[in-house]
C-alpha positions in Angstrom: 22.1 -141.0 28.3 22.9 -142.3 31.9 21.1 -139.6 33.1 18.0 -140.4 31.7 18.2 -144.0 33.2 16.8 -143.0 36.7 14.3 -140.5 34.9 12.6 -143.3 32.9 12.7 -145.5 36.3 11.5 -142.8 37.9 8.2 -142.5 35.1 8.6 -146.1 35.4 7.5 -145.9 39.3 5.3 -143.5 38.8 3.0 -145.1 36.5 2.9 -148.6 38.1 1.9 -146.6 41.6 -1.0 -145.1 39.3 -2.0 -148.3 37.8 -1.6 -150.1 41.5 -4.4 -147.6 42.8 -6.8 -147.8 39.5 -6.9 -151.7 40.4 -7.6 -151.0 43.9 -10.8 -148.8 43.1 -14.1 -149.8 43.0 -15.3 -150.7 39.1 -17.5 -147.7 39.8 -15.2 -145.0 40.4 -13.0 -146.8 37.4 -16.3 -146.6 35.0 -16.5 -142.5 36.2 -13.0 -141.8 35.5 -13.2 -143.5 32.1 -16.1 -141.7 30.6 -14.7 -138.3 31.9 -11.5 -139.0 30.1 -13.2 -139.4 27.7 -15.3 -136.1 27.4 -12.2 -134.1 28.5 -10.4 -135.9 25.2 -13.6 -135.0 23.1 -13.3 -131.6 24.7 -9.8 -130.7 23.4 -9.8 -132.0 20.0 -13.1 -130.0 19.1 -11.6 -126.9 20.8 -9.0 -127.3 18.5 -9.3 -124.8 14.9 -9.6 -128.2 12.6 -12.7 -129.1 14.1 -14.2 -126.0 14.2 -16.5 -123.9 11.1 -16.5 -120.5 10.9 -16.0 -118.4 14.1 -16.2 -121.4 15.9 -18.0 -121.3 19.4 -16.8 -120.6 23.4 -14.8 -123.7 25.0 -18.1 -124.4 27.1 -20.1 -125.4 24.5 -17.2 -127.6 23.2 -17.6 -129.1 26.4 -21.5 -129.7 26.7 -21.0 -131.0 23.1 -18.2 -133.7 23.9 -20.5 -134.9 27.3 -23.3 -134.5 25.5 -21.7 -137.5 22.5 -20.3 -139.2 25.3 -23.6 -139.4 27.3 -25.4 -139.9 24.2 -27.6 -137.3 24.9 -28.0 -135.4 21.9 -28.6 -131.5 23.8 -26.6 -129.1 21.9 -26.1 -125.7 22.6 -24.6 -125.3 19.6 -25.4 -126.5 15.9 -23.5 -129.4 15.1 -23.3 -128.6 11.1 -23.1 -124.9 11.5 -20.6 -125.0 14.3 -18.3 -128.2 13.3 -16.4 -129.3 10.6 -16.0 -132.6 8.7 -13.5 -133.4 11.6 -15.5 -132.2 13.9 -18.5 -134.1 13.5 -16.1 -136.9 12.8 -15.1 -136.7 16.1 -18.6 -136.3 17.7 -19.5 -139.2 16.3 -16.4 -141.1 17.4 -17.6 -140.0 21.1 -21.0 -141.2 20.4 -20.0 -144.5 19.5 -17.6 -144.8 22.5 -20.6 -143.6 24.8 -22.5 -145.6 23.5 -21.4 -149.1 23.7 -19.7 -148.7 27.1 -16.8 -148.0 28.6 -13.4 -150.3 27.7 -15.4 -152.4 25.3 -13.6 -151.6 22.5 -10.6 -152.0 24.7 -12.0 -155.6 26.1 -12.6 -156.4 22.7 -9.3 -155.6 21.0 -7.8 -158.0 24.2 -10.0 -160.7 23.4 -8.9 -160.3 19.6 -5.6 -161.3 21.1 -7.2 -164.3 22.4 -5.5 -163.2 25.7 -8.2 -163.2 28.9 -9.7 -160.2 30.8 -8.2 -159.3 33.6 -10.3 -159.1 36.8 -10.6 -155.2 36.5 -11.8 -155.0 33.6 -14.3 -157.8 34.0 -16.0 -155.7 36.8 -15.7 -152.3 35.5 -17.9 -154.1 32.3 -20.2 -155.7 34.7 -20.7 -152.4 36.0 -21.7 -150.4 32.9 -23.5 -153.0 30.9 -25.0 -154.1 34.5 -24.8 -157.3 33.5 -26.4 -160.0 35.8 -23.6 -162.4 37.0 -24.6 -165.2 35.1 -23.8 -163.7 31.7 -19.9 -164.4 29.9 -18.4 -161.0 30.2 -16.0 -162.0 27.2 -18.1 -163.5 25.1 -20.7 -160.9 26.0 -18.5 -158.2 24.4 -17.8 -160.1 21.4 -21.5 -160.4 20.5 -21.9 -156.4 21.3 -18.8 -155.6 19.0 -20.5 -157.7 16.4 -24.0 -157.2 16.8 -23.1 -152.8 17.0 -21.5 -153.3 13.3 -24.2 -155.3 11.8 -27.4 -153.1 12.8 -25.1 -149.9 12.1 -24.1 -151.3 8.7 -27.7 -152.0 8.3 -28.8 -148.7 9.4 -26.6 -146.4 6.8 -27.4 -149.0 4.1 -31.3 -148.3 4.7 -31.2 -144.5 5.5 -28.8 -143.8 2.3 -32.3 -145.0 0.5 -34.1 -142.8 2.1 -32.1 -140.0 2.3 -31.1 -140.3 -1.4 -34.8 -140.3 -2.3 -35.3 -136.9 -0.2 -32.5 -135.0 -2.2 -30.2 -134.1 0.9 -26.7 -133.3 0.5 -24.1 -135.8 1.2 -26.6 -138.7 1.6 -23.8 -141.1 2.5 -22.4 -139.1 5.2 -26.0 -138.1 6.5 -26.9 -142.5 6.6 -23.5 -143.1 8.8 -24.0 -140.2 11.1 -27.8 -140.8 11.7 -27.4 -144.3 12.0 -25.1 -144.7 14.8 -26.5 -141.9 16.5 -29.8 -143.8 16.3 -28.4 -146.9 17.2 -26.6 -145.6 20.4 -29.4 -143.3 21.5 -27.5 -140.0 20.9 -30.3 -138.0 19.3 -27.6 -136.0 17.3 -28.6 -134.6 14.0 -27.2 -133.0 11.1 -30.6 -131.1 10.7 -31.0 -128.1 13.1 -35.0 -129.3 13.3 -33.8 -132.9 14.1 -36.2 -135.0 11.8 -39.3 -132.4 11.5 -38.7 -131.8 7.6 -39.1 -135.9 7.6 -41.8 -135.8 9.6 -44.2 -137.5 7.7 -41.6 -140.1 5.8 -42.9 -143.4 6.8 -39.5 -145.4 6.2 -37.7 -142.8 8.2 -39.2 -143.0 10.5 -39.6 -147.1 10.8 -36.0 -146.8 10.2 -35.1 -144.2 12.9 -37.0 -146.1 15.2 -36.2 -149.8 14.9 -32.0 -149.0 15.2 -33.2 -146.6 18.2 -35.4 -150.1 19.9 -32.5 -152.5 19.1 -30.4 -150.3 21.2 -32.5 -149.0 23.6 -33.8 -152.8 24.5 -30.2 -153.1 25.4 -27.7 -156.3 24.9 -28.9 -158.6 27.4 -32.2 -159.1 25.1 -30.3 -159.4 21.6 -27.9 -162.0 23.1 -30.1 -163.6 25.4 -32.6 -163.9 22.0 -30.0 -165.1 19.5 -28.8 -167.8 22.3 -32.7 -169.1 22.4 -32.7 -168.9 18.4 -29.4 -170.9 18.0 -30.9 -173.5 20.3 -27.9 -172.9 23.0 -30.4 -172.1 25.6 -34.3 -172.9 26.0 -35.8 -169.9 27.1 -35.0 -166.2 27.5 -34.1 -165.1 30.6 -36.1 -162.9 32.8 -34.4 -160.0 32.6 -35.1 -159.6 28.7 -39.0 -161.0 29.0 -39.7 -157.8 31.6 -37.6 -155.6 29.4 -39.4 -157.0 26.1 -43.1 -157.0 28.0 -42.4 -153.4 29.4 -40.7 -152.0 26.2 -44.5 -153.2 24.1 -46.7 -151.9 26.9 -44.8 -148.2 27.6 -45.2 -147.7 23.6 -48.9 -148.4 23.2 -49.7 -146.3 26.0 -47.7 -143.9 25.2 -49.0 -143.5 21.4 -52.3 -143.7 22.7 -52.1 -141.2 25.0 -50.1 -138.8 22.6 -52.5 -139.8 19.5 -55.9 -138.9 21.7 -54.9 -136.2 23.7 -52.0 -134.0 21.7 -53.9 -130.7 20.0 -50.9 -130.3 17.4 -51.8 -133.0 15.6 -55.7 -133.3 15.5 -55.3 -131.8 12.4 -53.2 -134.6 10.7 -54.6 -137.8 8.5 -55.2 -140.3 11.0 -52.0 -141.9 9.8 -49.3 -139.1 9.9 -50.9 -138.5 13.3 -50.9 -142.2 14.6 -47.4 -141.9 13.2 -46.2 -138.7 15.4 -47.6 -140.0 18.5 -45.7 -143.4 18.0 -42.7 -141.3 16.9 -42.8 -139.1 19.9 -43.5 -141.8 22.6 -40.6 -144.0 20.6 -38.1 -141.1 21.2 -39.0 -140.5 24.9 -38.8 -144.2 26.1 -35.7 -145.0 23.8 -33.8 -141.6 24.9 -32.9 -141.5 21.4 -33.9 -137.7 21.0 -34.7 -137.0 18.0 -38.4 -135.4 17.1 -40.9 -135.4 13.8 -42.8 -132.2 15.9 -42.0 -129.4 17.9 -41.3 -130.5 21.5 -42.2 -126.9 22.3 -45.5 -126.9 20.8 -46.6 -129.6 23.3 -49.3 -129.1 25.2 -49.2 -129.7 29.3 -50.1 -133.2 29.5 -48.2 -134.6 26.5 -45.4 -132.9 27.7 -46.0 -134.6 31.5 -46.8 -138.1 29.4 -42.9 -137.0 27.4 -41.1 -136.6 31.1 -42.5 -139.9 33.0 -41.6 -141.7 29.5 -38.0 -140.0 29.9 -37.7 -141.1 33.6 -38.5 -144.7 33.2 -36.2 -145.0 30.1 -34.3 -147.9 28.1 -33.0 -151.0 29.6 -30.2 -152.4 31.3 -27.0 -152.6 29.4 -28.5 -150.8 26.2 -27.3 -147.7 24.7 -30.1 -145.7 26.1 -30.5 -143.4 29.5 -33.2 -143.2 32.3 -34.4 -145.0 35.3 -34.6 -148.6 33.1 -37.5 -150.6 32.6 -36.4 -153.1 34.8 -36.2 -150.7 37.6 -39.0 -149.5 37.0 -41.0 -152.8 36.8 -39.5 -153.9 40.2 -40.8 -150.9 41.8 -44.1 -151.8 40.2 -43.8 -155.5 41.3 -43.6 -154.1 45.1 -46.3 -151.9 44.7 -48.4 -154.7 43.5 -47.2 -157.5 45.9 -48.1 -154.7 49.1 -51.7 -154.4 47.4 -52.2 -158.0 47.3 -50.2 -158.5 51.0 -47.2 -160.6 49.5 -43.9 -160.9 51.3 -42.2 -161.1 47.7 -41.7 -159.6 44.4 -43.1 -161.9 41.5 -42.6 -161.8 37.7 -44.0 -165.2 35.7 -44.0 -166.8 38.8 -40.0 -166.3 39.4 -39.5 -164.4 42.7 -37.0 -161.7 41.8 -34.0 -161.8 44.7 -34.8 -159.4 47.7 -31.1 -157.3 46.9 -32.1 -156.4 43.6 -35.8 -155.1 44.7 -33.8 -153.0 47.2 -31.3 -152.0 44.6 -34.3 -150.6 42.8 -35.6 -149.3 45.5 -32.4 -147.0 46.0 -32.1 -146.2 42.2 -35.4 -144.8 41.9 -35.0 -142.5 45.3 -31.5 -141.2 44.3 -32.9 -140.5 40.6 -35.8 -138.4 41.7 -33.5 -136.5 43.9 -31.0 -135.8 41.3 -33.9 -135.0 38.9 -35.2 -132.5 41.8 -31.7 -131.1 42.4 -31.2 -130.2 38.7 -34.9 -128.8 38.7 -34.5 -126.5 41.4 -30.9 -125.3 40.2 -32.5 -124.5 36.3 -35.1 -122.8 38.4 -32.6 -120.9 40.3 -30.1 -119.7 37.4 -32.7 -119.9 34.4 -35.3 -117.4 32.9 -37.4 -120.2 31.9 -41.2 -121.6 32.7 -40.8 -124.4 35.2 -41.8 -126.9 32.6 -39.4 -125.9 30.5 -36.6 -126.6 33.3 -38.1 -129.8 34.9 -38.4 -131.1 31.2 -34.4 -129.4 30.2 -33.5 -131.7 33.2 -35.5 -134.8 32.7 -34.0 -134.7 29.4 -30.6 -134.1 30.6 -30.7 -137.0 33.5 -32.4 -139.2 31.0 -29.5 -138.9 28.1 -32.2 -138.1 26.2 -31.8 -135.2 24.1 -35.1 -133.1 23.8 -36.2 -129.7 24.4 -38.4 -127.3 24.6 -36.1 -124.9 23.2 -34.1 -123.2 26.1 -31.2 -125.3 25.5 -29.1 -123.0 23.3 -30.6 -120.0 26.1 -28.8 -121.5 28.4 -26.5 -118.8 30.9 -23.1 -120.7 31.7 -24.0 -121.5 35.0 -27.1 -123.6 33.4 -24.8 -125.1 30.8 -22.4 -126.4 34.0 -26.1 -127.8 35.6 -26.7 -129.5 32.6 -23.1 -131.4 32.3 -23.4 -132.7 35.0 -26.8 -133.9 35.0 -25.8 -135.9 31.2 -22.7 -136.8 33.4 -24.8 -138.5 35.9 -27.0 -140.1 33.5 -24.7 -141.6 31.0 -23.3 -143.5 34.3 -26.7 -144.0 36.2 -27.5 -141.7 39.2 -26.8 -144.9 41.9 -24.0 -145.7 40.0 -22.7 -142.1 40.3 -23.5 -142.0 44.1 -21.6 -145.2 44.5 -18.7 -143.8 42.8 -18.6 -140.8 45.4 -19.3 -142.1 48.6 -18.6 -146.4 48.5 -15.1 -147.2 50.1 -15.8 -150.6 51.6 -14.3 -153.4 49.6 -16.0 -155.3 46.5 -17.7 -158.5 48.4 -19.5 -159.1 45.4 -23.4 -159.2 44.0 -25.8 -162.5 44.3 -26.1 -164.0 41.2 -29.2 -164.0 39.8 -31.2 -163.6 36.5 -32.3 -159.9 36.5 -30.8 -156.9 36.0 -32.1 -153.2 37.4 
């Protein structure tokens, strides 16, 4: 027993060395090593036999599975019915719903239950995942995205058990939890190996799909910000969640539009089911939710261009959804427009937005497009593929978004490793990810303002 003493001191050391250094790193580098131990955790249990159905699958598809759910992508190599168990899926959507709602929120949340206070650490690692302008209540802010994730979800299983009740599928119940929290965090994982074609022209489904997939995808910021305005605690929304609401309306019509006009594959359809496919499709893209009523691979050329820029540009800040962001991308298109007209500053409803976050956006859309290049030309090097098939595999990957034109379960190892990383890099943001590698100065903190990109 008295020689145990300096062993436990020892372990004792040890750990309080480890935590000294986690507090010393940037909230960056702390938000990287979360969501990784997270996907290696998710990795090991669904190697294990008890997750597994059948002859199982290779320990690499176990991994793209796990960062797949973590990254709430939805790309599988693998079915996830065929291939997992009741545990297994279990656990995939345990991953999903970690992914999806951020890293140490639950965490944050069970602290708060407590009523004992954040510590500083964990206050910036969540302003760096939900990226959460500075005037917004961290604490409070995780309260509301605890509650509000319950509610919708709740909501979501009690309206697709209708529906898939109605269609006759097995194990309705199960199907309504696992659809609905994957639609609500953006995962695009499905029970059905076709995603949602069978359902393809089910009006509610599809309304139902859709709406969780928006309420997630629109991010946080907006649902808080929105309830605060309807509660009379503050006047107006802020805006960050007017550009995200404005640019959410305008991607989707144009989108549909686009999709509905110009798609061959469903010229053929009633004007409704085909009005309803285009809205579907653009929904999906712009969401990175991921799932599909039609064939991604039956696409012609231009939809499937009109798919990729719709991937790129993405949900919005602190959502559950992937890509560029929509604030991003309407700060880039606020410069453009402010050079055209020979402005000096970036306007939005006549609120200049602060010169840092126009360069921040600035430096998230460059290091995107050279990821998304990067991943392109590796696919291109490793895979047997057309080059739209790889540029799309990757926009889809960087994107968390979770469609394909079908070369996903083709993949040769070395394209599987490609593909990690690029869901990897997207579930954290590409600038995010950069900053995480290569930033070693000290935190001197952001300015505060009102919009987030």
């Amino acid at each position: 027993m008295c020689k145990g003493i300096p062993v436990r001191g020892k372990w004792r050391d040890a750990l309080a060395e480890v935590l000294r250094f986690l507090v010393r790193l940037h909230p960056a580098k702390l938000a990287l090593l979360g969501y990784l131990s997270y996907i290696m955790m998710g990795w090991l249990l669904l190697c294990l036999p008890f997750s597994q159905r059948g002859e199982g699958a290779p320990c690499l598809d176990h991994l793209f599975t796990a960062t797949s759910a973590v990254s709430t992508t939805g790309l599988g190599t693998v079915s996830t019915s065929d291939c997992y168990s009741a545990t297994g899926q279990v656990i995939i959507l345990a991953l999903i719903q970690l992914g999806g709602i951020g890293y140490m929120t639950f965490g944050s949340f069970v602290v708060l239950s407590r009523k004992s206070p954040l510590s500083e650490t964990r206050r910036e690692v969540s302003q760096t995942v939900f990226s959460l302008p500075k005037s917004f209540r961290i604490d409070k802010f995780i309260r509301s995205v605890v509650v509000f994730t319950l509610i919708i979800e709740a909501a979501g299983v009690a309206a697709l058990y209708a529906v898939f009740q109605r269609a006759g599928v097995s194990a309705p119940l199960w199907s309504a939890i696992f659809h609905s929290v994957s639609s609500f965090c953006t995962a695009g994982f499905s029970l059905y190996n076709t995603s949602f074609e069978g359902f393809q022209g089910d009006f509610w489904l599809n309304v139902i799909v859709s709406v969780l997939s928006y309420l997630g995808a629109i991010g946080f910021i907006v649902c808080v910000d929105c309830w605060r305005m309807f509660t009379g605690k503050i006047e107006r929304i802020t805006l960050t969640s007017k550009i995200i609401l404005w640019s959410t309306v305008w991607m989707t019509a144009l989108g549909t539009l686009l999709l509905f006009v110009g798609e061959p594959s469903i010229q053929s359809k009633p004007a409704d089911e085909r009005l309803l496919a285009a809205f579907f499709q653009t929904m999906t893209s712009m969401t990175t939710v991921g799932f599909n009523t039609v064939s991604i691979s039956q696409l012609s050329k231009a939809s499937i261009l009109v798919l990729v820029i719709l991937m790129v540009i993405g949900a919005s800040p602190s959502g559950t959804g992937g890509g560029l962001k929509s604030t991003t991308f309407s700060a880039i298109l606020g410069v453009m427009r402010s050079a055209i007209r020979g402005e000096n500053e970036v306007r939005f409803w006549g609120q200049t937005v602060p010169l840092e976050r126009v360069w921040t956006a600035v430096a998230g859309l460059g290091f995107y497009l050279v990821m998304l290049m990067i991943g392109t030309y590796l696919l291109e090097l490793t895979e047997s593929g057309v080059f739209e098939q790889n540029l799309f595999e990757a926009a889809s990957a960087l994107g968390t978004v979770g469609l394909s034109m079908g070369i996903t379960a083709t993949l040769s190892n070395m394209g599987k490793l490609i593909v990690i990383f690029l869901m990897f890099c997207g579930r954290l943001g590409p600038l995010t990810f950069g900053i995480a590698l290569f930033f070693r100065a000290p935190i001197n903190g952001e300015p505060d303002n009102d919009l987030a990109v």
